[in-house]
N, C-alpha and C positions, 0 to 999 in steps of 0.2 A: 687430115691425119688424126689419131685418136690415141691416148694412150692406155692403156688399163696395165693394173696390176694382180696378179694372183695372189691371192690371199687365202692361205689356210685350203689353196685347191682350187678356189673361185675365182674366177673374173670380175674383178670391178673397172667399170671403164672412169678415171681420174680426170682426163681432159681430152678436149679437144684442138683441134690448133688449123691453119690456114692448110691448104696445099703446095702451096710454093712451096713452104719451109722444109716440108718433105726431105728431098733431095740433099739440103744440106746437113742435116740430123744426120742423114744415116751417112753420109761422109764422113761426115768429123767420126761419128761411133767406130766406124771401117778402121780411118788411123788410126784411132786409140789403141784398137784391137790388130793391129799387122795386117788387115786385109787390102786387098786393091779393090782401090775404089773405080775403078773404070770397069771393072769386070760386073755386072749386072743381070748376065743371062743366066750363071750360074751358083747356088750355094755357096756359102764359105762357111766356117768356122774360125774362133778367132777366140785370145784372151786378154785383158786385162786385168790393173790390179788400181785399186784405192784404197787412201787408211782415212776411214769417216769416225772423227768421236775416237781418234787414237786405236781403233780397231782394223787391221787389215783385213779388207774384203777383196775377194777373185770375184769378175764376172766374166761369165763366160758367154761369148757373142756367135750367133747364130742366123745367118741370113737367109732369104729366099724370096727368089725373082715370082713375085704374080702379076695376076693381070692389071694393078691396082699399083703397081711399083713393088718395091724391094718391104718386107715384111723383118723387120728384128725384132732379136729375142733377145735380153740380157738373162741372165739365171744366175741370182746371187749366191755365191757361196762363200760362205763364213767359218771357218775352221774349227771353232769352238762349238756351233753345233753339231760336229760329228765326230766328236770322239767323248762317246757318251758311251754308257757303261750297257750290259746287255739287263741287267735289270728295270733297266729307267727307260725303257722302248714301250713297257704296256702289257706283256706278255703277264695270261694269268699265272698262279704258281704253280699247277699243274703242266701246264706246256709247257713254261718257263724247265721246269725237271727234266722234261722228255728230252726238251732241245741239248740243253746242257750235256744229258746223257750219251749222246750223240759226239758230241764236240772234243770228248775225251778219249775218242778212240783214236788209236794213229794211224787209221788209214780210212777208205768210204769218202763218199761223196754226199755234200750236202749243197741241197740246191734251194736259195730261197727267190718264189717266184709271186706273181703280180705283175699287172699294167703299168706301162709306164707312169714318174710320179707319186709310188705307193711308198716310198720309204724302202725300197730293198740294198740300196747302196749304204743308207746308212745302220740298216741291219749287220748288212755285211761287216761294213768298218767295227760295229763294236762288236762282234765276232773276234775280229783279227785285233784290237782293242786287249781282248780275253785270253786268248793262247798265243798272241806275241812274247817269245822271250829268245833269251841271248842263247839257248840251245836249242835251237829250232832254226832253222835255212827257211827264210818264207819270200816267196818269190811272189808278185803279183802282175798281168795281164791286163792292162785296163787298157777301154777307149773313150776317153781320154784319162788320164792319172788327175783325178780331180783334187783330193787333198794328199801333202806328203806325212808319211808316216814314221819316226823314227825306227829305226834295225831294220825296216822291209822293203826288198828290192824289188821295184815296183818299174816295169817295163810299159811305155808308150806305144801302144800301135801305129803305126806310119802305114797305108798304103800304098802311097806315092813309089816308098821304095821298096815295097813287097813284104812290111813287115805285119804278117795277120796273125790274127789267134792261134792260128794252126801251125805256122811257122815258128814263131815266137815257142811255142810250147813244146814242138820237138826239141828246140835245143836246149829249153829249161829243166826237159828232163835227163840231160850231161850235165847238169852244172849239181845234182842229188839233193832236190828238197824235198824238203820233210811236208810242207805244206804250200798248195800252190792255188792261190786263187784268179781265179778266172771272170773278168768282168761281166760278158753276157756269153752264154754257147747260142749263135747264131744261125751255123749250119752244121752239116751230118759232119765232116772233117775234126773239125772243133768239138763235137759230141763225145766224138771215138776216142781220139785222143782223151777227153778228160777221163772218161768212162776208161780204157784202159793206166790212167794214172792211178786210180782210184782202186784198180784191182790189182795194183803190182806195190803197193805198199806205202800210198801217198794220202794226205787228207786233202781233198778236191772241194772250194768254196766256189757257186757261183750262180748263176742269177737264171732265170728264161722268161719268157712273158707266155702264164696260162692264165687262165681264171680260177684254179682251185687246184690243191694239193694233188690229188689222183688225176686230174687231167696231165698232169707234169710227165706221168708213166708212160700214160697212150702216144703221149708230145715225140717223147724218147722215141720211141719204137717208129711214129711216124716218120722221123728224121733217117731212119734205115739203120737205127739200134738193134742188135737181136734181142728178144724178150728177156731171156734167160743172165744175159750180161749187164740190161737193168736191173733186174732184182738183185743178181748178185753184188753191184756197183754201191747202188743207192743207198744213202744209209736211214738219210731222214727228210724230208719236205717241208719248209716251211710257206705257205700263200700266206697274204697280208697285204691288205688295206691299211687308210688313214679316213679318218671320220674326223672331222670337226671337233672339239670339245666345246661342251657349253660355255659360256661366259660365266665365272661364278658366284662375280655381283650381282648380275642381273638376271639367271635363268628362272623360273617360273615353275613351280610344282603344280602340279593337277592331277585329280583322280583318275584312272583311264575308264572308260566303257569295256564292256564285254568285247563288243566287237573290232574296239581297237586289239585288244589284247590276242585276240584271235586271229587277227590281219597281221599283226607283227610276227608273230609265231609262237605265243608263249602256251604252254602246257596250263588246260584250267583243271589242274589238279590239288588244290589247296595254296599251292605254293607261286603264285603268280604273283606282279608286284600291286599293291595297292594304293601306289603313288610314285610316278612318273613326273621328268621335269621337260622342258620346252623351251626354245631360246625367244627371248622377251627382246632386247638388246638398250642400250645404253653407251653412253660416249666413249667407254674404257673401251671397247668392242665395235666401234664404229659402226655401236646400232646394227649388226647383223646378229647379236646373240650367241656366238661363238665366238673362243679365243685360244689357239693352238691346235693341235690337233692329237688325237689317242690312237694309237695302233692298235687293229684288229687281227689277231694269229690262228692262222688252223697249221696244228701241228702233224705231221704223218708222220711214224717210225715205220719200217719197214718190218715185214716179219713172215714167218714162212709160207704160212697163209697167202698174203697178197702175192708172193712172190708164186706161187701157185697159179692164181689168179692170171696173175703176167704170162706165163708160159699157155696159160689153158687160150690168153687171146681173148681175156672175160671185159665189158662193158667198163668204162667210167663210173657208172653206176653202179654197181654191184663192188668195187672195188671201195669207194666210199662206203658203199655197206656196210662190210667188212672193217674197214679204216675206225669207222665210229663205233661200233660193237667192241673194239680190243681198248676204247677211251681216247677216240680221237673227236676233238670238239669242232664243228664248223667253223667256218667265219662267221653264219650267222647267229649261230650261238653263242661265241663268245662277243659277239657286238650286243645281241638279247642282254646278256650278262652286265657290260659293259652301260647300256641302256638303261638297266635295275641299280646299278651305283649312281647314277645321276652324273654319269662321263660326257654323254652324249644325248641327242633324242633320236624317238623312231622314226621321225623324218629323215633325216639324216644317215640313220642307219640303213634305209629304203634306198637313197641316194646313190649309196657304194656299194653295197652288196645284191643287189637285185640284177 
């Protein structure tokens, strides 16, 4: 039996242990968290709570029967890292503007999307963070409601007894909110519905798994969206990654080569950088060279253009075209960026955006 920790993203494997012991680990972990332990063949989910260091932390437990025995997850959550302000996420000040811009309007949909693990849940929360207040009705959809927020009614999915995204939503929109966030839209049902919340006078937050801002569109439409009901829905995109942060005791400046700077992506037009930093590592950092991690944003606004684009049935590509021509920055632009502060290295930045 083995154990590893993710760290900042990574797997580190911690210890090792006998196999007998196996069996009973993951017992006791099952109690702790309300599962039945005799059930083996299939998944569960499951939660706990501990206060470490006067701190209360939620872990939330996660099983799965392989060939190898029963596989747990714990996923530590700590309430104080998410409710962080939308400044302090990493967003440059240009995006940072676009999004905001977005966020003040009272109605549209704003979808922020990435692979599982990218920070989008706690995007979302300091979103909702931001335009929570006591004259606002803000309902939320989660599976599972992981941290509670004060003033925001915040609904459980249960499938057990029939209670889905789709479900749940129909009746949220009898109860007249003003803003309703949506944990993930999963299928075409959960689509439509938020996609018409969002065009009957509601601000719609909620998450999807693409790789990149303008795939989110095609996403849409593939899910059995009409074209014309995304562009008009949609209001802004945000995709985003998480990159490692150097360690800032111990990272390592160095000149780059031409042909790094070429391989990374930087324009050799005068303005390229002429010293780059590299993760070294040291004790504070457990000798990996990073410590935290920096959010990477590509921002999309929508605009009549792309919405064009949408209807005409135009490429991912060509849509991003577009996107970056009206001042929409990549991911891997703003990680390049990010790269030139000495936030992160180009290894790294290779890692998650490639």
């Amino acid at each position: 039996m083995r154990v590893r920790y993710r760290i900042d993203g990574v797997l580190h494997e911690v210890m090792r242990s006998m196999k007998h012991i196996q069996a009973g680990i993951t017992s006791r972990i099952k109690i702790m968290a309300g599962l039945d332990i005799a059930e083996r063949r299939l998944p569960q989910d499951g939660r706990f709570g501990l206060v470490v260091d006067k701190r209360p932390i939620d872990l939330r437990v996660a099983t799965l029967p392989t060939i190898h025995g029963e596989q747990v997850i714990l996923r530590i959550l700590e309430k104080d890292q998410i409710m962080m302000e939308l400044d302090d996420l990493g967003f440059s000040p240009d995006a940072l503007e676009r999004f905001k811009k977005s966020l003040i309007k009272p109605y549209g949909a704003i979808l922020i999307t990435g692979p599982t693990g990218s920070g989008k849940t706690t995007t979302l929360y300091a979103v909702l963070n931001m335009i929570n207040s006591k004259e606002k009705n803000l309902i939320t959809v989660e599976d599972p409601v992981e941290y509670r927020l004060p003033g925001v009614n915040q609904v459980q999915i249960n499938t057990k007894t029939g209670l889905s995204f789709a479900s749940a939503l129909r009746s949220i929109l009898r109860h007249d909110p003003d803003i309703i966030m949506i944990g993930e839209i999963r299928d075409q049902e959960t689509a439509s519905i938020a996609i018409e919340s969002a065009l009957t006078g509601h601000l719609v937050l909620s998450t999807l798994h693409t790789n990149n801002a303008p795939a989110t569109l095609t996403r849409l439409i593939e899910m059995g969206i009409e074209p014309f009901l995304v562009g008009s829905a949609i209001d802004c995109i945000v995709s985003q990654r998480l990159a490692r942060r150097l360690c800032m005791r111990c990272r390592e400046s160095y000149q780059p080569t031409f042909d790094e700077l070429v391989e990374a992506g930087y324009k050799i037009d005068g303005s390229e950088p002429t010293k780059l930093y590299r993760a070294y590592g040291c004790r504070e950092c457990g000798n990996t060279g990073y410590y935290g991690r920096v959010g990477l944003y590509e921002v999309m606004v929508m605009s009549e253009g792309i919405e064009r684009l949408l209807v005409e049935k135009a490429s991912v590509d060509e849509i991003a075209e577009l996107a970056v021509s009206e001042g929409m920055k990549t991911l891997r632009e703003d990680g390049l960026e990010k790269v030139r502060m000495g936030l992160t290295s180009i290894e790294e930045l290779a890692r998650v955006t490639m």
